[in-house]
PyMOL CGO cylinders between C-alpha atoms (Angstrom):
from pymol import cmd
from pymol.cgo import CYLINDER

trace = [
    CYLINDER, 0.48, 3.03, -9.07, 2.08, 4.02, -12.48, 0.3, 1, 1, 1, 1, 1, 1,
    CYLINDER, 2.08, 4.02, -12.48, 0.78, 7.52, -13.64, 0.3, 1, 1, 1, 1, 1, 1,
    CYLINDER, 0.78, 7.52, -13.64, -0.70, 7.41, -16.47, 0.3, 1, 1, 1, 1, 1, 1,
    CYLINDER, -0.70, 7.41, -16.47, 0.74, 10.54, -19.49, 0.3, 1, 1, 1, 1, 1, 1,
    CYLINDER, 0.74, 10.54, -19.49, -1.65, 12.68, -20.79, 0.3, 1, 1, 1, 1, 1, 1,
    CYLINDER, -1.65, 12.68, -20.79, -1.58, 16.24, -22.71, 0.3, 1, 1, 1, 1, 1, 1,
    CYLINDER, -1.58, 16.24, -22.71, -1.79, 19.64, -21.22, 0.3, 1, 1, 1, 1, 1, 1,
    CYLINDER, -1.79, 19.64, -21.22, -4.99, 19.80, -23.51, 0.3, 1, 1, 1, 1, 1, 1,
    CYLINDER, -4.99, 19.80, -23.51, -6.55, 17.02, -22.12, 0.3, 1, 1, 1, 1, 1, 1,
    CYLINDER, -6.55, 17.02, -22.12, -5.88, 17.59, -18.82, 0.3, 1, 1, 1, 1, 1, 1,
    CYLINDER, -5.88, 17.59, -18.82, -7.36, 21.71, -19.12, 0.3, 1, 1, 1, 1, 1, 1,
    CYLINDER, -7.36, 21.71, -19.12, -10.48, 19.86, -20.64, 0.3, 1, 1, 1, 1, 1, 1,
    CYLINDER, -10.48, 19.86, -20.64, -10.45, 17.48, -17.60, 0.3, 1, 1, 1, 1, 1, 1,
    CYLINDER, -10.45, 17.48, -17.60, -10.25, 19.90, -15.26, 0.3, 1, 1, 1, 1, 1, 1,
    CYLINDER, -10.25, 19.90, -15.26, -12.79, 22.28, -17.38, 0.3, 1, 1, 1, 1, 1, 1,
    CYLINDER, -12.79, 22.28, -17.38, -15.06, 19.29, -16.62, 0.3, 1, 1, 1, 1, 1, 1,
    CYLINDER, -15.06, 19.29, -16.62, -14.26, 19.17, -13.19, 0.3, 1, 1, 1, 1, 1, 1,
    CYLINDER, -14.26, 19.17, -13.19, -15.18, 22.52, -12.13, 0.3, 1, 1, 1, 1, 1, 1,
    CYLINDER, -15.18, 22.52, -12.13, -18.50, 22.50, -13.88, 0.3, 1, 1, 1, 1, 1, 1,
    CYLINDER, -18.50, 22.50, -13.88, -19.47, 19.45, -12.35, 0.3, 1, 1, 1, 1, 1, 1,
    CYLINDER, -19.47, 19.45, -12.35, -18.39, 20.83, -8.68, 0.3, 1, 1, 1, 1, 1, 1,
    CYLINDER, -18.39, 20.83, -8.68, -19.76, 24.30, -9.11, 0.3, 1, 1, 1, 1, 1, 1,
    CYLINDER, -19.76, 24.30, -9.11, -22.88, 24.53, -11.89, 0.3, 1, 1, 1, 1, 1, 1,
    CYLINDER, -22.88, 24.53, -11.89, -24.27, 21.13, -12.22, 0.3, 1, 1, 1, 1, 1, 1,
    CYLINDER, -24.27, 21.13, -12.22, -24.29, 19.21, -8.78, 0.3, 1, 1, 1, 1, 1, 1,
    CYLINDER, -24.29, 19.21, -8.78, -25.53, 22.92, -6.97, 0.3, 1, 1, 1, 1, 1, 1,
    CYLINDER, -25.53, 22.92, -6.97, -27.98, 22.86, -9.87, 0.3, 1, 1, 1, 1, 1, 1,
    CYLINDER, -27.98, 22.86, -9.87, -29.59, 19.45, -8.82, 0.3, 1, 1, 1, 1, 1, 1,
    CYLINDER, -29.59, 19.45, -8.82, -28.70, 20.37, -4.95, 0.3, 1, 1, 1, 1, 1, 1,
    CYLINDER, -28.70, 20.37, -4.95, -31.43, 23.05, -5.29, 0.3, 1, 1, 1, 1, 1, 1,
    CYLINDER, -31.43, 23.05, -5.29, -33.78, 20.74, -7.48, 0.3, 1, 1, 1, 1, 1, 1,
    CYLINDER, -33.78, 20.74, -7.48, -34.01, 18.20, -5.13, 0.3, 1, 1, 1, 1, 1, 1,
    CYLINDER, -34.01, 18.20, -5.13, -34.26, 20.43, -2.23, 0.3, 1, 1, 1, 1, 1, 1,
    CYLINDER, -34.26, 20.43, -2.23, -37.56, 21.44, -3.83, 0.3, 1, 1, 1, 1, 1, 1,
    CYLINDER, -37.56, 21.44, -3.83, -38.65, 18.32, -5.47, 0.3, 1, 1, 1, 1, 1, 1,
    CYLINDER, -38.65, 18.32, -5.47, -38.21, 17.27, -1.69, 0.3, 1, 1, 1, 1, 1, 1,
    CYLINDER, -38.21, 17.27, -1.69, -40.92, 20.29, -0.39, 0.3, 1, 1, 1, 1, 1, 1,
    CYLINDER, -40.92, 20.29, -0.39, -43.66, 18.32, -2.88, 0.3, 1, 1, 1, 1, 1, 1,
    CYLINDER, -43.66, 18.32, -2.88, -44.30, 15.61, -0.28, 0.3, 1, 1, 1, 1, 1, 1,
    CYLINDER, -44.30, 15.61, -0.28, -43.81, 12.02, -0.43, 0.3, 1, 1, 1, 1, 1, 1,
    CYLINDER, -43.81, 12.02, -0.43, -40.16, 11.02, -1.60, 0.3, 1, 1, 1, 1, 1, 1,
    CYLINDER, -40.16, 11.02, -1.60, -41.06, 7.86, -2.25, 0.3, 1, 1, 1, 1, 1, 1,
    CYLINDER, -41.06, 7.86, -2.25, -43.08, 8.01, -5.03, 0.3, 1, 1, 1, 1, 1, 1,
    CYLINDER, -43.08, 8.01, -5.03, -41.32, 11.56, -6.02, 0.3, 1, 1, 1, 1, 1, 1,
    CYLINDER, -41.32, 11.56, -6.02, -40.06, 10.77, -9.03, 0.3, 1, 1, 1, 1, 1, 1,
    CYLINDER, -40.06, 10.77, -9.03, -38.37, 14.63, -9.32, 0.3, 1, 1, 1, 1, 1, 1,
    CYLINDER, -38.37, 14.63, -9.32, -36.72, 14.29, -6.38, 0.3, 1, 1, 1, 1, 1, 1,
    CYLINDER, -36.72, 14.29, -6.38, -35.91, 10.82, -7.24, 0.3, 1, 1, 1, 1, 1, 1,
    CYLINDER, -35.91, 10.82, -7.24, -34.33, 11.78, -10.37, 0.3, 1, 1, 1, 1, 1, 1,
    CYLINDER, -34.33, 11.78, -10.37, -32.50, 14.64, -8.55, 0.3, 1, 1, 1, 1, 1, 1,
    CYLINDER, -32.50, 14.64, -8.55, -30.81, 12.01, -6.30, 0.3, 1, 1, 1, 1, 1, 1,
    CYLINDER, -30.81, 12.01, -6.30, -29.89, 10.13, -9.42, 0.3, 1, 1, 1, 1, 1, 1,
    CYLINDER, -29.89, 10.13, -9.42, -28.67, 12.67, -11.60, 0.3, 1, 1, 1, 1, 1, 1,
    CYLINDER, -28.67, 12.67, -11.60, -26.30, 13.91, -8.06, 0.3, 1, 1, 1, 1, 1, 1,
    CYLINDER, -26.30, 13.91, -8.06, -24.99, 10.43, -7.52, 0.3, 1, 1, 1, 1, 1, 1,
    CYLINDER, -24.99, 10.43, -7.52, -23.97, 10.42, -11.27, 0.3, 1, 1, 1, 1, 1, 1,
    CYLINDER, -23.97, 10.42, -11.27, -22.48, 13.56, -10.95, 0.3, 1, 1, 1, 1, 1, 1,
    CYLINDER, -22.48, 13.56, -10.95, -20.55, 12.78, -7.79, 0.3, 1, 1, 1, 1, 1, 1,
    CYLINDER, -20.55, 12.78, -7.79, -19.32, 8.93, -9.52, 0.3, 1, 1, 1, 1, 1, 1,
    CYLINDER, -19.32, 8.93, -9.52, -18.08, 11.18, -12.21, 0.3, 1, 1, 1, 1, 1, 1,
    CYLINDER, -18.08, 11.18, -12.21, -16.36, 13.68, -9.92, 0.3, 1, 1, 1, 1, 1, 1,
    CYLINDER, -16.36, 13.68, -9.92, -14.76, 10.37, -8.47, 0.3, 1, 1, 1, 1, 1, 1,
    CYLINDER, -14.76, 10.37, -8.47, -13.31, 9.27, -11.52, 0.3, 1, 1, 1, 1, 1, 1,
    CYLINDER, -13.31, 9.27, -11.52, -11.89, 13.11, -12.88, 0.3, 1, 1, 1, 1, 1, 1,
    CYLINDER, -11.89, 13.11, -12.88, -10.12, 13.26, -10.03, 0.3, 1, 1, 1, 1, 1, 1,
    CYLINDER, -10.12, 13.26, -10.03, -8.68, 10.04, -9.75, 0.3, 1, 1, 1, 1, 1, 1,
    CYLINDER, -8.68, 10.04, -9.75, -7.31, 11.12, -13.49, 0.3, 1, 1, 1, 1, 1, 1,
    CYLINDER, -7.31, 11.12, -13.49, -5.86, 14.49, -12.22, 0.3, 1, 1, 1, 1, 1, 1,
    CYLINDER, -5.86, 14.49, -12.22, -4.38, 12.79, -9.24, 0.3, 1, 1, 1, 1, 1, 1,
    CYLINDER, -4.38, 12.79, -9.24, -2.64, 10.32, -11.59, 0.3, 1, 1, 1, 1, 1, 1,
    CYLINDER, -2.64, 10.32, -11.59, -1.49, 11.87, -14.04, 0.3, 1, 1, 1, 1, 1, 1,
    CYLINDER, -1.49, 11.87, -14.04, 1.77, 13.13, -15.04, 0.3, 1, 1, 1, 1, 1, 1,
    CYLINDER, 1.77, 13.13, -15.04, 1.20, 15.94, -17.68, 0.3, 1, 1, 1, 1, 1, 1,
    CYLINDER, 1.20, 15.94, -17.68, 3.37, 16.39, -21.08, 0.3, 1, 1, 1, 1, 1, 1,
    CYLINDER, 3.37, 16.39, -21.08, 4.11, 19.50, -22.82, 0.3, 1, 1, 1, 1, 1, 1,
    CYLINDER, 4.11, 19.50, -22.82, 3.81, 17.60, -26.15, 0.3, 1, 1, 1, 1, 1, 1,
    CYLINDER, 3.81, 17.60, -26.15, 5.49, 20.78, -27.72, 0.3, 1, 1, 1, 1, 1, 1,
    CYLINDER, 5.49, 20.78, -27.72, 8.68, 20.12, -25.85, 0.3, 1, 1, 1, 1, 1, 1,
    CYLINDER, 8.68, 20.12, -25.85, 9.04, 16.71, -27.37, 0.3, 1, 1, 1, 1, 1, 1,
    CYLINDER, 9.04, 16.71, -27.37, 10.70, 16.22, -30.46, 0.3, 1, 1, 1, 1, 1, 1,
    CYLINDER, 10.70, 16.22, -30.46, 8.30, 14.84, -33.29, 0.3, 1, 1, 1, 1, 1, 1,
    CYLINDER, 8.30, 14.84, -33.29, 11.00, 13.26, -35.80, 0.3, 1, 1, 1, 1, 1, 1,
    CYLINDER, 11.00, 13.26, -35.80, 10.32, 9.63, -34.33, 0.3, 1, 1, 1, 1, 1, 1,
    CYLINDER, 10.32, 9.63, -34.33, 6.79, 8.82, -32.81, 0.3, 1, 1, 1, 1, 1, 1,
    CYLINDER, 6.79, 8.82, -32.81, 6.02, 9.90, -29.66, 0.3, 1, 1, 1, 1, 1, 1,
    CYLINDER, 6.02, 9.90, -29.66, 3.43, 11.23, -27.32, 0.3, 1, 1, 1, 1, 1, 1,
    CYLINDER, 3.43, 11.23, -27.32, 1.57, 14.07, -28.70, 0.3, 1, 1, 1, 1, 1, 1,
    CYLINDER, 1.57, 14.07, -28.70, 2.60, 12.85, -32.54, 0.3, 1, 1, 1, 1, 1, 1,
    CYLINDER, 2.60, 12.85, -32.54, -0.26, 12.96, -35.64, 0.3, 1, 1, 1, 1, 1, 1,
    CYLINDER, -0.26, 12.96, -35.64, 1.64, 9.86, -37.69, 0.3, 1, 1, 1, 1, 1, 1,
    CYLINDER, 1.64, 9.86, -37.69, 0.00, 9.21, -40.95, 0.3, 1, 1, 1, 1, 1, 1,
    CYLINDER, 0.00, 9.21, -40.95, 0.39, 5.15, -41.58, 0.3, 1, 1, 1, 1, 1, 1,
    CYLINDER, 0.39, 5.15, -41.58, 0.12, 4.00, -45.58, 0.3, 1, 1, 1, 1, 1, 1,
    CYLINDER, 0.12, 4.00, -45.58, -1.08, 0.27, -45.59, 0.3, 1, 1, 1, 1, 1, 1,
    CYLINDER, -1.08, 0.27, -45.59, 1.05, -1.63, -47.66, 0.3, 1, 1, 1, 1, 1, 1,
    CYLINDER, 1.05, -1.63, -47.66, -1.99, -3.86, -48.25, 0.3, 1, 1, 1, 1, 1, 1,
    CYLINDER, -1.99, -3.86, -48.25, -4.65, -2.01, -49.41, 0.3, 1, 1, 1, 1, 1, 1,
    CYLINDER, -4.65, -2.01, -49.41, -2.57, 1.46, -50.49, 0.3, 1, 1, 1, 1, 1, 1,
    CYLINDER, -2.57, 1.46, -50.49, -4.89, 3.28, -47.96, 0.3, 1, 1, 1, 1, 1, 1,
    CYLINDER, -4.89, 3.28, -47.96, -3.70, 5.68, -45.56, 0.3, 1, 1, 1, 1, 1, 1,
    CYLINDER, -3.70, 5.68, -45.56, -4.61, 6.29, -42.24, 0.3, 1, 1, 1, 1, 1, 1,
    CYLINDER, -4.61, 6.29, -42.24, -3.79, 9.06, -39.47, 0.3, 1, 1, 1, 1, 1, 1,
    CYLINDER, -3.79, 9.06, -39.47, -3.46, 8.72, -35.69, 0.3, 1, 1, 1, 1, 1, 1,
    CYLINDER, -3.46, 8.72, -35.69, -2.80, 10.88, -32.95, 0.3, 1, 1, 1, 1, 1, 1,
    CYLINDER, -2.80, 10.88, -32.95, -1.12, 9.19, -29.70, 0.3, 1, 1, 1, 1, 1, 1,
    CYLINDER, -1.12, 9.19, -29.70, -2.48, 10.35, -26.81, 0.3, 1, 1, 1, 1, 1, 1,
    CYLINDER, -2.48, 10.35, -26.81, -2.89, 8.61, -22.96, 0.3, 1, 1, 1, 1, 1, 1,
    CYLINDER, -2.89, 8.61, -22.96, -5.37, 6.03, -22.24, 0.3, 1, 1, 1, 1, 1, 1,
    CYLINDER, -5.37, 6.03, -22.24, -7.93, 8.84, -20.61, 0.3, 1, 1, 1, 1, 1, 1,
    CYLINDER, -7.93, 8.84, -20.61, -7.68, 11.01, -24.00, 0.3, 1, 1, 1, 1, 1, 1,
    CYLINDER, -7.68, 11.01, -24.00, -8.36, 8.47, -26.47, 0.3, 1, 1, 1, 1, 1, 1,
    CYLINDER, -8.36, 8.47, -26.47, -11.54, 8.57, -28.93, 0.3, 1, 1, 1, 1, 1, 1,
    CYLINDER, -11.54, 8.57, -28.93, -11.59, 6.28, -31.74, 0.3, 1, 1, 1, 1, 1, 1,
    CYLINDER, -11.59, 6.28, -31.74, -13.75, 9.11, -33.77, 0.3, 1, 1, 1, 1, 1, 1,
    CYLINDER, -13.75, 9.11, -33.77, -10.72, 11.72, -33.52, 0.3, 1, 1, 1, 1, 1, 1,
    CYLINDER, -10.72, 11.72, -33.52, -8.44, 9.13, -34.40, 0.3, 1, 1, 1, 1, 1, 1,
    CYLINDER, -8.44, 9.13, -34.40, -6.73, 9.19, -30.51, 0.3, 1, 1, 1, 1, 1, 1,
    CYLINDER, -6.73, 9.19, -30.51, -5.17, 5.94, -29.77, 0.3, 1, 1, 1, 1, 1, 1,
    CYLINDER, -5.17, 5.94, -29.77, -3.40, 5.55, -26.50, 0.3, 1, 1, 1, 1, 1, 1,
    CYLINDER, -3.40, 5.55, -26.50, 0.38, 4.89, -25.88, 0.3, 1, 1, 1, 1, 1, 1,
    CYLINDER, 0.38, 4.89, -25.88, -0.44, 1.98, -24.10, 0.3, 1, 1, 1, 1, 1, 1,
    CYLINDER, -0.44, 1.98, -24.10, -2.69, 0.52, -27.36, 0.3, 1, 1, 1, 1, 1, 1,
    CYLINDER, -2.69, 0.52, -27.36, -1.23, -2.09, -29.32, 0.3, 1, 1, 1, 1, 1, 1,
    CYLINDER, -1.23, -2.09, -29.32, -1.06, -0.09, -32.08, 0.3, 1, 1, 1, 1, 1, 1,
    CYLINDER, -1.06, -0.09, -32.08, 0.52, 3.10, -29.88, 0.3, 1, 1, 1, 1, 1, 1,
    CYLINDER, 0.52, 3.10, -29.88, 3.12, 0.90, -28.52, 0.3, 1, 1, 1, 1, 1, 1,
    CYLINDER, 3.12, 0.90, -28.52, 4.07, -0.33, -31.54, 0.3, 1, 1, 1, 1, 1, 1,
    CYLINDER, 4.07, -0.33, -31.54, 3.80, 3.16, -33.24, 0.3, 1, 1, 1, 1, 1, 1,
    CYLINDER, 3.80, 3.16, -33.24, 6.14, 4.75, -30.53, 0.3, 1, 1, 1, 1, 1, 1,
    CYLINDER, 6.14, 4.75, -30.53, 9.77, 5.04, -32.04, 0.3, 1, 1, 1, 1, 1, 1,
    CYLINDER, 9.77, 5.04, -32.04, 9.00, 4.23, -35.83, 0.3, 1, 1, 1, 1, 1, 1,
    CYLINDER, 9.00, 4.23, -35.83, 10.78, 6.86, -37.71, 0.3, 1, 1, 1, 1, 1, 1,
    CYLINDER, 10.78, 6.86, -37.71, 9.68, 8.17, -41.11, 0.3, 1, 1, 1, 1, 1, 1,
    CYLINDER, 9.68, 8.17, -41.11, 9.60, 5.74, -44.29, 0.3, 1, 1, 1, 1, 1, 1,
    CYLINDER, 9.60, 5.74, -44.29, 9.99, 2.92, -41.56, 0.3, 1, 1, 1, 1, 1, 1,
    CYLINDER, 9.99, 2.92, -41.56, 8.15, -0.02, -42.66, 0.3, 1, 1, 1, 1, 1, 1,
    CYLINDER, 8.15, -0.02, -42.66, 6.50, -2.92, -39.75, 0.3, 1, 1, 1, 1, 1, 1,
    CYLINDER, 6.50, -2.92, -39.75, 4.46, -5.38, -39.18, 0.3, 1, 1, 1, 1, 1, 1,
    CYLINDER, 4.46, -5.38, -39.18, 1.71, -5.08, -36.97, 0.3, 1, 1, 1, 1, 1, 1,
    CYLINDER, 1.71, -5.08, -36.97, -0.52, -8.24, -35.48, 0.3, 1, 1, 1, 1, 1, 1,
    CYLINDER, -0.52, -8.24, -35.48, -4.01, -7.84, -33.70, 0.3, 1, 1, 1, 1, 1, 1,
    CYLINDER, -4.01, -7.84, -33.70, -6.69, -10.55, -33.00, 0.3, 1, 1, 1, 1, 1, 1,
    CYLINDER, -6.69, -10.55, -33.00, -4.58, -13.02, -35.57, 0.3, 1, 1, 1, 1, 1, 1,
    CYLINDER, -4.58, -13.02, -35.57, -5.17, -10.25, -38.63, 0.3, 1, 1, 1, 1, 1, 1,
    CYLINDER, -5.17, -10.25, -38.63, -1.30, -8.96, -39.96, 0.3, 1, 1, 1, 1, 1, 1,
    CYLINDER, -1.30, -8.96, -39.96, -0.78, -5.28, -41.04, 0.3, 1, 1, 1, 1, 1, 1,
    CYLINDER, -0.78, -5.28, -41.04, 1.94, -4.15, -42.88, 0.3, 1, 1, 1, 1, 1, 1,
    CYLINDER, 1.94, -4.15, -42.88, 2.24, 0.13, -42.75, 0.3, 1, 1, 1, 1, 1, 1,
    CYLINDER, 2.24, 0.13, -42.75, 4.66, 2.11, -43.94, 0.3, 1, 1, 1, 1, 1, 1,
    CYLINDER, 4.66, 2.11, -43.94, 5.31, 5.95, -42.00, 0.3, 1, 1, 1, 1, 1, 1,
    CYLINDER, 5.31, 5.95, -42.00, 4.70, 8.48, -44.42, 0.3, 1, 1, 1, 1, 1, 1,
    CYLINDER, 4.70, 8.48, -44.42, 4.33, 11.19, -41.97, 0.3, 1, 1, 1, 1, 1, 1,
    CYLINDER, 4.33, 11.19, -41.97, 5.37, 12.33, -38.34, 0.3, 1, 1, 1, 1, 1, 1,
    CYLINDER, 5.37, 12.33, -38.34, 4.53, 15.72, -36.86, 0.3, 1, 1, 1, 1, 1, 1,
    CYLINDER, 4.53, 15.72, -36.86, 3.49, 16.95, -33.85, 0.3, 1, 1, 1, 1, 1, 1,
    CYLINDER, 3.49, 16.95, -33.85, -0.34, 17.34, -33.50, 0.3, 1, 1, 1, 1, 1, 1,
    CYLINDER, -0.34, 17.34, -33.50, -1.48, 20.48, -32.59, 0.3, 1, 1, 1, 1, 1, 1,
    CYLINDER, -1.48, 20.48, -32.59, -4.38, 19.94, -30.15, 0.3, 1, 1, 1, 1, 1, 1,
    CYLINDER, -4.38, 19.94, -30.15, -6.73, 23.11, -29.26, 0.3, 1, 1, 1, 1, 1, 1,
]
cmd.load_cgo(trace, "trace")
């Protein structure tokens, strides 16, 4: 399996995640369903139902963190030049259509969030992103709709 990139800054956060799963919220619901359990009846406990629930959750999502720290290859995205695209790069795009710009960050697939503007590397968009150089002009196609941007800006983003 192909590791997938991803930034020291989303990895610390991944981790962060990880340990406060393992050590404050599972022991948390441990001990609530340990005394959910003392009321009797687990069957029709719905405490100690929920406990089990909210454990399972925890330990799916324990799964899944650790799968992403166990494949993962982490990038100092300060050690990476920013005068092309590349990982770790804030590129402001001007659409030659509409005169409207627009700013992405390229992160890896387990860092990206639409709301912050984090596309992945392995996106359409990211892969067709990665190399542009400033005032480069392309064409990009998605779902039969053509773009046309121009790069107006490359830096490297600083993420905290």
């Amino acid at each position: 399996m192909q590791k997938e990139l991803i930034t020291e800054f989303g990895y610390k956060n991944i981790v962060k995640e990880f340990k406060n799963l393992l050590e404050v919220e599972k022991p948390h619901w441990v001990k609530e369903k340990e005394v959910a359990a003392q009321h009797g009846d687990r069957s029709e406990n719905a405490e100690y139902i929920s406990a089990k629930e909210m454990i399972r959750n925890i330990d799916k999502r324990l799964r899944f963190l650790e799968k992403i720290v166990n494949n993962s290859t982490v990038i100092d995205t300060t050690k990476i030049p920013h005068i092309k695209v590349n990982f770790g790069s804030q590129v402001t795009l001007l659409d030659l259509n509409t005169d409207e710009k627009k700013v992405y960050i390229i992160v890896g697939t387990f860092e990206t969030n639409p709301n912050e503007n984090k596309i992945s590397n392995k996106s359409p968009l990211g892969i067709a992103l990665l190399g542009k150089e400033l005032n480069e002009e392309f064409e990009f196609s998605i779902n039969n709709q053509s773009f046309e941007y121009e790069v107006i800006d490359v830096q490297m983003y600083r993420f905290y």
